[in-house]
C-alpha positions in Angstrom: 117.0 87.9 91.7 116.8 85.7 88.2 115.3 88.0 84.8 112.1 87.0 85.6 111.7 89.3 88.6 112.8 92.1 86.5 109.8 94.4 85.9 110.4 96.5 82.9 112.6 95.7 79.8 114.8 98.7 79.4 117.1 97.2 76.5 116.7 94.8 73.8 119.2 94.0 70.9 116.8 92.9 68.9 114.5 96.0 69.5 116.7 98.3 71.1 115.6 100.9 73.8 112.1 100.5 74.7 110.2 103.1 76.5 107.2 102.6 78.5 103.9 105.1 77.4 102.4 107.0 80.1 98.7 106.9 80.0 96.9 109.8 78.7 95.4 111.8 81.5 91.3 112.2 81.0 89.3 115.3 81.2 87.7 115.7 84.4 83.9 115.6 83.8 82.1 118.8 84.9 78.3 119.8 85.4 78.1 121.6 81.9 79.0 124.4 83.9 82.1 126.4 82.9 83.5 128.5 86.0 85.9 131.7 86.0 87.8 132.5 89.3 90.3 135.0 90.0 93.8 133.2 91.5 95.4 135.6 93.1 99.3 135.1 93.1 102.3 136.5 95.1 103.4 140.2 94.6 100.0 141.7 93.9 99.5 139.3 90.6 96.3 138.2 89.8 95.1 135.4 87.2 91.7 134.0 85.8 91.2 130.4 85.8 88.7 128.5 83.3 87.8 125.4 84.9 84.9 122.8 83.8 86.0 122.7 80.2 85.7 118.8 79.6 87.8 119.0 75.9 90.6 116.8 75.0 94.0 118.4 75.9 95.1 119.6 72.4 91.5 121.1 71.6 91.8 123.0 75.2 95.3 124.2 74.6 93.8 125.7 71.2 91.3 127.0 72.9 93.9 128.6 75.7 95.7 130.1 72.6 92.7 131.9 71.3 91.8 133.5 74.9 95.0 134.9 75.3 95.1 136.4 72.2 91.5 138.0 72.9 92.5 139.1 75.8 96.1 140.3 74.8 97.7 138.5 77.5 100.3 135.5 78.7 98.7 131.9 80.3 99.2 128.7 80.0 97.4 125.3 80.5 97.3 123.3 83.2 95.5 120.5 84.6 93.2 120.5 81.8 92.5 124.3 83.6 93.1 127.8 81.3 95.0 130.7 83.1 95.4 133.8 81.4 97.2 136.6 83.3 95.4 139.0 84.7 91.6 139.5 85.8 90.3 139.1 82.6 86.8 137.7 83.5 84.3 139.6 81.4 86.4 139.2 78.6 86.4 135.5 78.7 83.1 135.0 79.8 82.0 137.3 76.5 84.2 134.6 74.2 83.3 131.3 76.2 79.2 132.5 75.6 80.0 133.6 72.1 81.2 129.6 72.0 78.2 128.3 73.1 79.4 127.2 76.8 77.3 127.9 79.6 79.1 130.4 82.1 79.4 131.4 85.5 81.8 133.9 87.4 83.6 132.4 90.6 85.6 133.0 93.2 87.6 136.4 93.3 
């Protein structure tokens, strides 16, 4: 095995480390649609997912920030998906339509 069948440079001395950049994951592209189900999780817990939302990750995760604090909860963001703790559906489908997006209850 020569240095031409290596596949990724991992040190340099004229350059020094050199890591390799993972692509940036896409939005999925939905139907205009934005969906709320209720996840229901182990020992009684129950979330509400906001799926559909096609936003680039830091606008969503602003977005995520603003629903929890309506709702006066904990969630996080996942695979460009909202969860917010709780059944909170009403709630975020009354902030989602005050944001112009067009929304449907799912699931639950």
């Amino acid at each position: 095995m020569g240095v031409e069948d290596r596949s990724t440079l991992v040190y340099s001395t004229e350059s020094g480390r050199i890591k390799q950049e993972k692509p940036k994951a896409e939005p999925p592209k939905g139907d205009g649609t934005v969906r709320i189900l209720l996840k229901r999780l182990g020992g009684g817990k129950m979330a509400s997912v906001v799926t559909g939302l096609s936003l680039p990750e830091d606008e969503l995760k602003e977005l995520g920030r603003q629903l929890k604090q309506k709702c006066g909860v904990g969630g996080s963001v996942k695979d460009f998906n909202i969860e917010i703790q709780g059944d909170k559906r009403n709630i975020l489908k009354q902030e989602l339509e005050k944001k112009g997006y067009a929304v449907k209850l799912a699931g639950g």
